[in-house]
N, C-alpha and C positions, 0 to 999 in steps of 0.2 A: 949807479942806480938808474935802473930802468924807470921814464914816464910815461903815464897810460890815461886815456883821455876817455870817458865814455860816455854819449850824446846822444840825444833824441828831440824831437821838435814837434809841436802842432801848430795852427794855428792862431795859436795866442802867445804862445812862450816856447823857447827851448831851455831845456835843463842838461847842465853837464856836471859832471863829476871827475876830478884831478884826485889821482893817485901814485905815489912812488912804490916800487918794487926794489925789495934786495934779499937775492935768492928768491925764498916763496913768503916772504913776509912782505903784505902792504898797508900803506898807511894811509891814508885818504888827508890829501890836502888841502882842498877844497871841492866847496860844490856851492853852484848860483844858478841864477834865470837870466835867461837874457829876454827881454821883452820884444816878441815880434808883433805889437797890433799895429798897424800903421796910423802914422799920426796926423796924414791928410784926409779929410772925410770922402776927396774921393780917390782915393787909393783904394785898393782893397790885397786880401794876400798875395798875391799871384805881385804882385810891385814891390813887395820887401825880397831882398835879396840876404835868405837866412845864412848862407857861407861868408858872406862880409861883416854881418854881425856877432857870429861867431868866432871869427878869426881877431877881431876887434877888440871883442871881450878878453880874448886868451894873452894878446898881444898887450893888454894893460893888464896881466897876471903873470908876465914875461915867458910863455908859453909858447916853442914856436917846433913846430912840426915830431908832433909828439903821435905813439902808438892809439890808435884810433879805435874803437868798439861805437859801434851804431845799432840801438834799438830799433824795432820797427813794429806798430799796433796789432792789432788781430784783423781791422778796420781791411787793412791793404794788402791782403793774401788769401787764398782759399787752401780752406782746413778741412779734413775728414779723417772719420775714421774707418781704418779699412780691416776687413778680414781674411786672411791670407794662410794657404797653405802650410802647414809643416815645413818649413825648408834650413838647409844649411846656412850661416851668419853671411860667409862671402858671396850667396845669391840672394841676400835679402833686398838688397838696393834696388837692382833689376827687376825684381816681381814687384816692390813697392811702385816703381815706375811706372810697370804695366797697365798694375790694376788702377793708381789713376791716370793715366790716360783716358779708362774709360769710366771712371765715373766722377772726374771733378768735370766742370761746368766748360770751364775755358783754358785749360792747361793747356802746351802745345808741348814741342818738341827741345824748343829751347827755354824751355822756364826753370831756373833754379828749383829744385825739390830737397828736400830734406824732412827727417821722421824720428820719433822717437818709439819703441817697442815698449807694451806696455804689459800687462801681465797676458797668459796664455786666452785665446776668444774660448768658443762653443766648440767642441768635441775637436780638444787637441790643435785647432786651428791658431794662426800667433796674430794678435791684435796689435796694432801699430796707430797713433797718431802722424798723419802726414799734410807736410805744406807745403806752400808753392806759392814762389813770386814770379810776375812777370819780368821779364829783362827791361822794360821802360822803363818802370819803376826803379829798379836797379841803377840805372844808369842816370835815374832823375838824383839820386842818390848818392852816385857818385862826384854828379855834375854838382850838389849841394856842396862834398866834403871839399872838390879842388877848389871853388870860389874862396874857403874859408883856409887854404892851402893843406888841408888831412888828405891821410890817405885811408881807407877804410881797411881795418884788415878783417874784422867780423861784421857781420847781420844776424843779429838775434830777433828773434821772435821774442817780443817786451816778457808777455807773462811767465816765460818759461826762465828767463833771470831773474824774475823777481822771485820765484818757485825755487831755485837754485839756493839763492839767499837764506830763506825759508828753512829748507831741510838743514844748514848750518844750527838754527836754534831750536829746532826741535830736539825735544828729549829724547835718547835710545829706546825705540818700541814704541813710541807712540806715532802710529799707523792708523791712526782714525781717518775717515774719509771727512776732507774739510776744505768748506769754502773761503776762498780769500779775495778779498775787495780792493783796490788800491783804484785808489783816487785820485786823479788829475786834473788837469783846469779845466778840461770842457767835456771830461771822457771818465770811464771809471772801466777798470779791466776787474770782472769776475772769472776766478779760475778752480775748476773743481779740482782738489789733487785725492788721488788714489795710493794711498803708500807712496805718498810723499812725492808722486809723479802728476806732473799735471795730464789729468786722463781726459777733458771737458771745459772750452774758454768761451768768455764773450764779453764782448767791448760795448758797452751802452754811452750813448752821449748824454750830457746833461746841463743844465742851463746854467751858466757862469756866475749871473747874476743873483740868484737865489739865494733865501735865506738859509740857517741850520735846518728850520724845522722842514719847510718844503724840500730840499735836498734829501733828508733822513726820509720821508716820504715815497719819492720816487726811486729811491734804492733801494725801499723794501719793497717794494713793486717787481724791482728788479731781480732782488735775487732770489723772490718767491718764485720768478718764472727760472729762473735757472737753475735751481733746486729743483723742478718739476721738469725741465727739459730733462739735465743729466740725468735726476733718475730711471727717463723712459731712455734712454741711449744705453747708460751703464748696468741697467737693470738689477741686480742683487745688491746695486752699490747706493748706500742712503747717505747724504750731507749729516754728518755726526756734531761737527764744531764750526763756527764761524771765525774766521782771522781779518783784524783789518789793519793795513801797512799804515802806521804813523802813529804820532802819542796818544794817549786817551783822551787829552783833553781838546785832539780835534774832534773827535767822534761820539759825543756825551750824549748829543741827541737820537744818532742812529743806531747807538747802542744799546740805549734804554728801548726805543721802538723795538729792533729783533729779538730780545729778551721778552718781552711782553709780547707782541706776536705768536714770535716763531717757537717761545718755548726752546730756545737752542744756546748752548753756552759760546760766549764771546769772547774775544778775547784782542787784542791789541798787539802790534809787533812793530819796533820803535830800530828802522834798520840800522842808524846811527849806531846801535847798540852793540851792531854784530860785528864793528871791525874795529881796527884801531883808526884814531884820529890825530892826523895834528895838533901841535899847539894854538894855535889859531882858529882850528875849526871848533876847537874844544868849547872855546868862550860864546861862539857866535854860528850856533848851528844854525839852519836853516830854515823857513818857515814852513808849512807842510811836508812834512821830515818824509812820510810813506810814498810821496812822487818819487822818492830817488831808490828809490828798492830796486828796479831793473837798473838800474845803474851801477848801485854796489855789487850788486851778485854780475853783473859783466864783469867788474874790476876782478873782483875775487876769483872766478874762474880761470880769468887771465894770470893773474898770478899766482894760481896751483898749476898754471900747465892743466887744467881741465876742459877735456871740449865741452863747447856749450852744445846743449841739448838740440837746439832747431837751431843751425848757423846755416844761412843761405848764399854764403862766398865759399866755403867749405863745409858742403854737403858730404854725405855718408856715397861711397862708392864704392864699387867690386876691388877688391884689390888686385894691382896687376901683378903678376906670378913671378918671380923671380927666372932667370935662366939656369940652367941644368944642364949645359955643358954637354960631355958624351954620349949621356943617357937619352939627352933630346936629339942628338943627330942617327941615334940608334930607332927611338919610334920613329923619326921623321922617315928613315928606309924601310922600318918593315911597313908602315903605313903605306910607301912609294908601292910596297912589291906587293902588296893586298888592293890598291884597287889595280893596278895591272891586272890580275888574277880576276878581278871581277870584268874588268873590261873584257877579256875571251869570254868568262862566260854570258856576259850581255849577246855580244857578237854572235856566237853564238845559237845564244835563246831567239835573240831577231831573225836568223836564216829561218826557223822555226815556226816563226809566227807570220814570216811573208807570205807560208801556202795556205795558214789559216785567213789568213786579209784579201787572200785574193777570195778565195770559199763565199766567206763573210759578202764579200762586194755582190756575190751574184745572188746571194740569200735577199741581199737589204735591195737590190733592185723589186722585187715582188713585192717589198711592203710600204713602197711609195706612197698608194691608193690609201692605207693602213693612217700612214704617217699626217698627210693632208690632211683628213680626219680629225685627228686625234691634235691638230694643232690646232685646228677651229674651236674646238671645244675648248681648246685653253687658254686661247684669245677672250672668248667669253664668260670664261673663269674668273680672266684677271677685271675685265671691268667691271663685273659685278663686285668684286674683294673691295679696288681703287673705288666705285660707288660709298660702299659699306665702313669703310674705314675714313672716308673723308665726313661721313655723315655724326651728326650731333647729338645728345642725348641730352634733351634741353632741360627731362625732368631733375638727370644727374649736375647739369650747370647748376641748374635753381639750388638744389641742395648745398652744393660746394659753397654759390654765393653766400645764402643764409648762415654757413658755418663759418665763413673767414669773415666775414662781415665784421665791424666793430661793435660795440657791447652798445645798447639804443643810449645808454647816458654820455658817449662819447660821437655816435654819429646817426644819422638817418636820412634813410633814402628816399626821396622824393618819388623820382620817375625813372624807371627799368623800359629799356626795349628791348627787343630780341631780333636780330635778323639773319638770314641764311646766306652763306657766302657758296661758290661752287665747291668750293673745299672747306669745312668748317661755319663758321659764324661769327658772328660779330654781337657785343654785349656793351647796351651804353647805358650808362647811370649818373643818375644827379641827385643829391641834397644837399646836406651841410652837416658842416662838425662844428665841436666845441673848441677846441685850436687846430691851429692853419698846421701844428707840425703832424696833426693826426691824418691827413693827408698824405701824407708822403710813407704814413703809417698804411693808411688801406693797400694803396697802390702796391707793397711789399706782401700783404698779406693776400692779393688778389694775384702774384705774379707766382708763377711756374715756371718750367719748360714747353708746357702746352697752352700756355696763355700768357698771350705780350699783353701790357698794359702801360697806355699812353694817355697822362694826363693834359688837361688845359690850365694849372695850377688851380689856386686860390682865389676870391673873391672876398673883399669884406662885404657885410647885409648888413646895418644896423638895426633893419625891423626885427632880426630875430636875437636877442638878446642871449636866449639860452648856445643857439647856436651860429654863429655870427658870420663863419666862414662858407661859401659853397663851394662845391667841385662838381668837375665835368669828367667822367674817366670815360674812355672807349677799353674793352677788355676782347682783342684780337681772341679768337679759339684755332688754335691747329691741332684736331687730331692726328692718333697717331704717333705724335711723340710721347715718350715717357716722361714722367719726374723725376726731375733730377732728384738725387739719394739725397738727404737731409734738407729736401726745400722747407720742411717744415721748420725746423731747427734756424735755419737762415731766416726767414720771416720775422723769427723771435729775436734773433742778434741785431738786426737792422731798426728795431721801434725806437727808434728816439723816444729820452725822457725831456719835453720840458715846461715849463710855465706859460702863464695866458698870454703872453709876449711872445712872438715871432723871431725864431734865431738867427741870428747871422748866417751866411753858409762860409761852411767850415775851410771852403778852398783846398790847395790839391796837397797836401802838406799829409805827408806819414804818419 
């Protein structure tokens, strides 16, 4: 019997899940947490060493260099959706690669990529979810699994296993478009699935320490805005049903909230449910049972032989062609004897064109005078363009500002200046907000492609009680570039939820 281990970590905890295989039957033997907060106050995460305490844990569960599955958030990849040509299955990889190259924000040449195809776009075009890890990260990843002595054999994209899971207990036919929540210690992943496909994700963090009701609060917050993003992305596609990973009786509060709300039927998915268990795990499951969803649906896929949907160690690739023996050393010759044949007639064609070049040379002498000319004028073409395109349209700044701005009950702004830079402008603002994390919220909401934005942090003021924090942003402007495709959408993924308490920072943890 084959063992299968699958792992993921923030920074508060890592969760793993232990399961046997025989043939394609699995049984889940265990699942725990291993606690990463550090427990010198001046530690902080970057000082826990998460492969030693993982290895530690497994090592007193007698667990020693088992088949490896690693999760990885929404948080630590960039996502889009793309729309792509009609094309044949074994060149879809290569056109996905293409097209982002040119519209994710920071992909390069060496970044893992992988995609899932989703139903057909707009007129016939194929619609595809795609992601992309950096190789750092990868390798910070891997550097995690040798400390703990693993060796990785997949990288899944979290929400797309726990979506995996999912379609195992759904009912045949039911194909409703529906949102699902799963809850973690400091994070909550929202995934819209489309026929059972996750078509729409996003990762909100949230504050640890929080009661039921304030939690249930800020995640209707949340998936009000996520229901209103995916609708304007997916367009004909409406949120029909709510799913939230774990038992009912963690969820009583946020599930009475969205019922009353959102007027949207809810419902619960207890993943325990969907596989078989040990005798030991039988008596003493685990507490927040809906964390291990991406966990289970890794295991399970692993033990059907199913690829995972977004694997970033074995991504989707053109397939290389088999050898053909005879028939390939027969095109290889007449391929040989065709360009020969072209080659004479190049040769050729150029004796041909030598007496037109010389023709040509004595013509283009006469239009010298012509030429000077006509290059001044385009000399003074381009600085007026380079003028006009570095120059600012301050009424359209003002406008953008006032739209991304935050709502006057969460922030307000003191003092705006404006000034001219020889290329673009410069935009500085001061007031104060209601928490220090809505800062870190503006600055997402004020940042583009054509506008850097660099804060001086937080202040506390205790004269203003309503609003207590201030901030200093400088908002760089560079025309001339474009927006990046779904800056909007990103602005909305990156709002921190949390309480009047100031969070920890989360450190560099997946």
């Amino acid at each position: 019997m084959a063992r299968l281990v699958a792992l993921e970590w923030d920074a508060r905890e890592a969760r793993i899940a232990v399961g046997r295989t025989r043939v394609k039957d699995l049984v889940i033997e265990d699942a725990f947490t291993v606690e990463l907060l550090p427990r010198d106050p001046g530690q902080t995460f970057a000082d826990v060493n998460v492969g030693q305490k993982v290895a530690a844990a497994l090592a007193a569960r007698g667990i020693h260099k088992p088949e490896t599955l690693v999760a990885v958030g929404r948080a630590n990849i960039e996502l889009r959706l793309l729309q792509l040509p009609p094309a044949p299955p074994d060149e879809l990889p290569d056109l996905v690669r293409f097209q982002a190259m040119r519209q994710f924000a920071t992909i390069g040449e060496d970044w893992s990529l992988d995609f899932v195809e989703l139903k057909d776009g707009d007129a016939g075009n194929v619609s595809v979810l795609a992601a992309a890890i950096s190789p750092e990260l990868v390798e910070q990843i891997r550097d995690t699994c040798r400390a703990g002595d693993l060796q990785p054999k997949h990288l899944v994209l979290r929400p797309f296993a726990a979506a995996s899971l999912l379609r195992r207990a759904f009912k045949t036919g039911d194909q409703r478009c529906r949102l699902v929540v799963d809850v973690l210690a400091d994070e909550a992943d929202l995934s819209v699935l489309v026929e059972n496909r996750v078509a729409f994700l996003r990762t909100v963090r949230l504050a640890a320490d929080s009661d039921d009701q304030a939690q249930a609060r800020v995640l209707l917050g949340e998936i009000r805005r996520t229901i209103g993003a995916a609708q304007n992305q997916l367009r004909d596609q409406r949120v029909e049903a709510i799913t939230l990973c774990g038992e009912g009786a963690d969820y009583a509060a946020i599930q009475d909230a969205i019922e009353q709300s959102l007027k949207l039927p809810v419902e619960t998915f207890d993943p325990f449910a969907q596989v078989a268990l040990g005798r030991e795990l039988r008596d003493r499951k685990p507490a927040n049972s809906g964390r291990y969803a991406p966990l289970l649906g890794l295991l399970t896929d692993a033990a059907d032989g199913q690829r995972h949907d977004i694997d970033f160690l074995n991504p989707r690739r053109r397939p290389v062609p088999e050898g053909r023996g005879r028939r390939t050393a027969l095109l290889g010759a007449a391929a040989a004897c065709l360009l020969l044949l072209l080659a004479f007639l190049l040769v050729q064609r150029l004796w041909s064109l030598d007496a037109e070049i010389a023709e040509l040379k004595q013509q283009s002498r006469g239009l010298d005078k012509s030429v000077t000319w006509a290059n001044e004028r385009l000399t003074h073409a381009q600085l007026i363009e380079e003028f006009t395109q570095g120059d600012v349209s301050w009424l359209d700044e003002l406008h953008r500002l006032s739209d991304r701005v935050l709502p006057p009950d969460e922030a307000r702004v003191t003092k705006l200046n404006f000034s001219a830079r020889p290329t673009g402008g410069r935009l500085t603002l001061e007031g104060y907000v209601a928490q220090s994390a809505y800062i870190s919220a503006l600055e997402e909401r004020l940042r583009d492609k054509s506008h850097r934005v660099v804060g001086k942090g937080g202040a506390f003021d205790d004269l203003r009680p309503q609003f207590p924090w201030r901030f200093n942003e400088t908002v760089t402007i560079e025309p001339g570039q474009e927006d990046a495709a779904g800056t909007e959408e990103e602005a909305e993924q990156t709002v921190e939820a949390v309480d009047a308490e100031p969070s920890e920072p989360s450190g560099d943890a997946p």
